[in-house]
C-alpha positions in Angstrom: -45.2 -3.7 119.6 -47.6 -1.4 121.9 -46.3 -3.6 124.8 -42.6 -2.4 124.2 -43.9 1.3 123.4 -45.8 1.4 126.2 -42.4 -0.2 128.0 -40.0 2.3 126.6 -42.4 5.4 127.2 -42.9 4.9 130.8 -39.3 4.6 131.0 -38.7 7.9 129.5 -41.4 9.3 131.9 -43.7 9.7 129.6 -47.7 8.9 130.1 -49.4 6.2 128.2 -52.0 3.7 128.2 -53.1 0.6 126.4 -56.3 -0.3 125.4 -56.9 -4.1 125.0 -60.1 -5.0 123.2 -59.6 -8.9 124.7 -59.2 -10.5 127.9 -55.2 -10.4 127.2 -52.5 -8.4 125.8 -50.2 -9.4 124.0 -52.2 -10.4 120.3 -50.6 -13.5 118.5 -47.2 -13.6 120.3 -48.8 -16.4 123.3 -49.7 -18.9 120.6 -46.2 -18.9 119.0 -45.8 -20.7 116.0 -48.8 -22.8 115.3 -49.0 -23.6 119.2 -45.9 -24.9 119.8 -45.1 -22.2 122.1 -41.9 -21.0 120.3 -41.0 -17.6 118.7 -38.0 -16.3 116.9 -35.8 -13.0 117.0 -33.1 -12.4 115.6 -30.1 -10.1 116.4 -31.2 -6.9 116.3 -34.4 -7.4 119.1 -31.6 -8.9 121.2 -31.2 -6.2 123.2 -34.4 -5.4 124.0 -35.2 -9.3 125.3 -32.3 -8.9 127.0 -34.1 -5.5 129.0 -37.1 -7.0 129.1 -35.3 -9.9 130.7 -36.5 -13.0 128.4 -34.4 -16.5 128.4 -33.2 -16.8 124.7 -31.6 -20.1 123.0 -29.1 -18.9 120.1 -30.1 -21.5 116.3 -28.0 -20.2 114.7 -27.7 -17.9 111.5 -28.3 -14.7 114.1 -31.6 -16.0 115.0 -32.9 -17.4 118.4 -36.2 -18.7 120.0 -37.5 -17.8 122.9 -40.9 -19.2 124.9 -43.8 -17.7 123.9 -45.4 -17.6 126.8 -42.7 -16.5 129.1 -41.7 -13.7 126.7 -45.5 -12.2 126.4 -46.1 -12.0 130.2 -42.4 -11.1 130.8 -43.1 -8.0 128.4 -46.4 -7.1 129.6 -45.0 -7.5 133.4 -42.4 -5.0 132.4 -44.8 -2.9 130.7 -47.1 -2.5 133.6 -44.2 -2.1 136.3 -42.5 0.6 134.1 -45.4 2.9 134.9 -48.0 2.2 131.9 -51.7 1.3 132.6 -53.1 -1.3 130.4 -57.3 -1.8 130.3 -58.4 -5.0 128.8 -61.9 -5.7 127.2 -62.1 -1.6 126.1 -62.8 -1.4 122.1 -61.5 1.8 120.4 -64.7 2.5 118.3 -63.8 6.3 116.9 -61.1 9.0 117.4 -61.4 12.3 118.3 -59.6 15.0 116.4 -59.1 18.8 116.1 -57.7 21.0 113.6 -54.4 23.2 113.7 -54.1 25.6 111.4 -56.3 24.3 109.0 -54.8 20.9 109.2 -57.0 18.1 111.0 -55.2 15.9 113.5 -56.3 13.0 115.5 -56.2 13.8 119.2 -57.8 11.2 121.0 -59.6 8.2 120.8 -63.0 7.0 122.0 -63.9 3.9 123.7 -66.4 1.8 124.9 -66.4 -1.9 126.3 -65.8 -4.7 124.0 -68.8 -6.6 125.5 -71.0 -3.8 124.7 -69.8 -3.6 121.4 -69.9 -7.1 120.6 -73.5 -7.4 121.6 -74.2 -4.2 120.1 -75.9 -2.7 122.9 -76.8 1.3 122.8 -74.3 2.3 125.1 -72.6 5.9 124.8 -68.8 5.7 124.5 -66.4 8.1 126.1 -63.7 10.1 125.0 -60.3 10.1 125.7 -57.7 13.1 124.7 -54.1 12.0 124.0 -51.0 14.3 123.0 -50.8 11.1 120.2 -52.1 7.8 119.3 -50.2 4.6 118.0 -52.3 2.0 116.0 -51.2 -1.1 117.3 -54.1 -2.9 116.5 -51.7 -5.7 114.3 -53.3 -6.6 111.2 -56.7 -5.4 111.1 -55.0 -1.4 111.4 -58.9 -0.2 112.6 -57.7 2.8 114.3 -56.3 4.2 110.6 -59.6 2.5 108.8 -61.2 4.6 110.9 -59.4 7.5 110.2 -60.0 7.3 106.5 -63.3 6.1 106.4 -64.9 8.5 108.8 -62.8 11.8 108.5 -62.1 11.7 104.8 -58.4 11.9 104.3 -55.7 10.8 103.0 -52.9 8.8 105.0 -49.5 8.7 104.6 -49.1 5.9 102.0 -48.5 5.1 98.5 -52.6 4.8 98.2 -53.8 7.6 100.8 -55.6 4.4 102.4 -54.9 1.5 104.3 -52.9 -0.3 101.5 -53.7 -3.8 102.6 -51.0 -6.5 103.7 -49.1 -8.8 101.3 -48.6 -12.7 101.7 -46.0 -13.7 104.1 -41.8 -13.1 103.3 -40.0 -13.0 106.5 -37.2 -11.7 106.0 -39.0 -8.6 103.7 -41.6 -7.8 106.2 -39.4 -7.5 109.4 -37.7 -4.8 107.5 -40.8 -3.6 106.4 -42.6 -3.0 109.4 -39.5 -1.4 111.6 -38.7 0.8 107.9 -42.7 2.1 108.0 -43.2 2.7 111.8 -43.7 6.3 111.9 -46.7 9.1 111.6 -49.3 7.8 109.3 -51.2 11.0 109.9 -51.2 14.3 112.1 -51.8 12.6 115.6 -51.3 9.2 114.5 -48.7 6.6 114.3 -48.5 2.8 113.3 -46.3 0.6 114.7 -45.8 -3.8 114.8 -48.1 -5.1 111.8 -50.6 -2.1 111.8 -47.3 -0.5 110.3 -47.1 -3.4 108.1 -50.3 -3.6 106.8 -51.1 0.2 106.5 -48.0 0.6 104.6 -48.7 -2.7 102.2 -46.2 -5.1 103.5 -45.4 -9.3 103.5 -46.6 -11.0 106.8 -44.0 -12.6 108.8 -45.3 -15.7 110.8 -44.2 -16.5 114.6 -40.9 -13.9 113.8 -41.5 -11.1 116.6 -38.1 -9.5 116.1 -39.3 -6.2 114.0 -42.4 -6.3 116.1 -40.2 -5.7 119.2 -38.0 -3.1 117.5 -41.1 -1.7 116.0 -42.1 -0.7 119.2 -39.3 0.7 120.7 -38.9 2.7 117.5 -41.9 4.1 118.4 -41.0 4.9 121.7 -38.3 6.7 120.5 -40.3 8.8 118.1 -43.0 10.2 120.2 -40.2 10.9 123.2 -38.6 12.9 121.0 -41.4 14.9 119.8 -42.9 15.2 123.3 -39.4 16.0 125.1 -37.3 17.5 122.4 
């Protein structure tokens, strides 16, 4: 879903930049389902496959599959040639924040290489100041368990707290996740299954659908605040 942000921001000529804690972008979508290299998406994610420029095989039932591998590089190609930078093997450890008018608001993140952090060496991270951020972290959501374990707040959900993901229902948590992709908090947004498990939803398996329009509905979000 960050992909496709990051895609559809750069397109709007916007700035933005994805941190990648491992060697490759792109989290579960290269192993397709169970390793056999497959994903599906269904009718609504068409059109963005169809920018992005993925081969597609119609199965009927308004669903198709496409090959895992060609559609994750395809979208991170795209991505990168749209005018994003992407850094692999950079953690996101903290976030920085401000307050406005008595409000506080996340306005950055901080990093640190995921080497480092994995060997837990004492290595000062750096800071970096963003306009916003988008947790698209998938199912962990760290960037909004940091937010709530750290600064003390309450998020946007029915809990004020990560709400934790729920057991896997397709056809539920694709609506889910595009439904709850939005401001979780001053500064911050969720988006693919960071939306989905902030926001308490059902797992979906190799369906990448709402994850793909997850992340162009972010796109469209945070153009229109920073444009409109």
């Amino acid at each position: 879903s960050n992909l496709i942000a990051g895609y559809y921001l750069a397109k709007a000529g916007l700035k933005a930049v994805i941190f990648e804690s491992k060697l490759a972008p792109g989290g579960g979508m290269w192993g397709g389902g169970m390793m056999f290299n497959e994903i599906v998406v269904q009718d609504d994610a068409i059109h963005i496959v169809e920018d992005v420029g993925i081969a597609y095989r119609p199965k009927g039932e308004g669903c198709y599959t496409m090959d895992s591998l060609e559609a994750t590089s395809a979208i991170i190609s795209r991505c990168l040639k749209a005018g994003t930078v992407i850094f692999n093997l950079i953690k996101v450890t903290d976030v920085l924040f401000r307050e406005e008018a008595g409000q506080s608001r996340v306005s950055g993140l901080v990093i640190n290489w995921s080497p480092v952090e994995n060997l837990g060496l004492h290595v000062d991270p750096l800071g970096m100041k963003a306009s916003f951020v988008v947790d698209g972290t998938g199912h962990p959501a760290d960037i909004c368990r940091i937010v709530t374990r750290k600064m003390d707040v309450k998020l946007n959900t029915k809990t004020g707290d990560v709400v934790g993901e729920m057991p896997l229902w397709a056809e539920k948590g694709e609506q889910f996740t595009v439904a709850n992709t939005g401001e979780v908090f001053p500064g911050l947004y969720v988006a693919g299954m960071a939306a989905n498990n902030a926001f308490g939803g059902p797992r979906m398996g190799p369906i990448f659908g709402g994850m793909l329009v997850s992340g162009k509905k972010v796109a469209e979000l945070l153009t229109d605040r920073l444009k409109g």
